[in-house]
N, C-alpha and C positions, 0 to 999 in steps of 0.2 A: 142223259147219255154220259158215258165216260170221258176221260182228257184224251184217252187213246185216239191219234188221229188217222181215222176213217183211210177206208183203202178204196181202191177199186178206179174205174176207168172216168169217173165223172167225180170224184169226191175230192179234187181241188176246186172245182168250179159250183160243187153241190153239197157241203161235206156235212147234211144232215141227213141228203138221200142216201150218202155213202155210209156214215153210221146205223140208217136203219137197214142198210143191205148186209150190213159184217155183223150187225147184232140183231138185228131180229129175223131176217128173212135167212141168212146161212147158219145163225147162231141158233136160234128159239127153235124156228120152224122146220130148218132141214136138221133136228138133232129130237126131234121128238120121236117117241119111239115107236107109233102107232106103224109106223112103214121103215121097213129098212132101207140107210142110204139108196142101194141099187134099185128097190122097188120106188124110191120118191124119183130118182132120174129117170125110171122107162117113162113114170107120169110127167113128169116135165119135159121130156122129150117129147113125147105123143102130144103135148098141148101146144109145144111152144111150134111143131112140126104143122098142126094143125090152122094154129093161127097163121100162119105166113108170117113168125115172127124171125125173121133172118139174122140180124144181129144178134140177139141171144143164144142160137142154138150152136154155133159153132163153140161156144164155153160149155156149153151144159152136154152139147156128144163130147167134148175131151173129159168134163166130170161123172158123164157115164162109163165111158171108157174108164177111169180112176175107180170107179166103183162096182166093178166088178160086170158092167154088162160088155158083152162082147160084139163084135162089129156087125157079126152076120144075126143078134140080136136086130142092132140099129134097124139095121137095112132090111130086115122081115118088119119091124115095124112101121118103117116109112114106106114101103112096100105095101103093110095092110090099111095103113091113111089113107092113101092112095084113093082108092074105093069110099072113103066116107068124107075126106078132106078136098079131095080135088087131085086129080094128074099136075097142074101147073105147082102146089102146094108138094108135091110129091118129088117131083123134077126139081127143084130147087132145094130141097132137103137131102137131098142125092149128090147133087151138087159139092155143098156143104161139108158134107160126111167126105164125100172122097179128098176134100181139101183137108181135112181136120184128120183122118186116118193116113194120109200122105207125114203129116207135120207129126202127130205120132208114130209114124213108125221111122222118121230119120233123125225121131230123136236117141 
């Protein structure tokens, strides 16, 4: 790894997990050119929505937002989870979104 020291919300306390998150997972993997930025976030959205992974998703809806998908995207695709993921997995994704669309748009 590099001297560059590691960013992110845990890489004072982890700064190997934080090097491999700014260099291989934001670096390598979301820069690969098989899927374009907006198409790797609808996929990370849809999974992270899926999993009931709640602290992850409110960064990866403002980095979809950033990358060109649009809210009433979002919200058709936590909408079509819904149905495959779970209502409770749905409702908390919805949640989320309105918190994270609130914070973007008073920015």
């Amino acid at each position: 790894m590099s001297n560059e020291q590691p960013r992110g919300p845990y890489a004072d306390i982890a700064p190997a997990l934080g090097a491999y998150t700014d260099k291989v997972l934001f670096g390598d993997v979301w820069k690969r050119p098989g899927l374009s930025p907006r198409d790797r976030s609808l996929v990370t959205v849809a999974s992270l929505v899926a999993l009931y992974r709640s602290n992850e998703l409110p960064f990866h809806l403002g980095r979809a937002l950033e990358n060109g998908v649009t809210k009433d995207e979002l919200i058709e695709l936590i909408t079509h989870l819904a149905f495959y993921a779970g209502w409770p997995t749905a409702n908390t994704a919805v949640a989320i979104a309105r918190k994270v669309f609130a914070e973007v748009d008073g920015k």
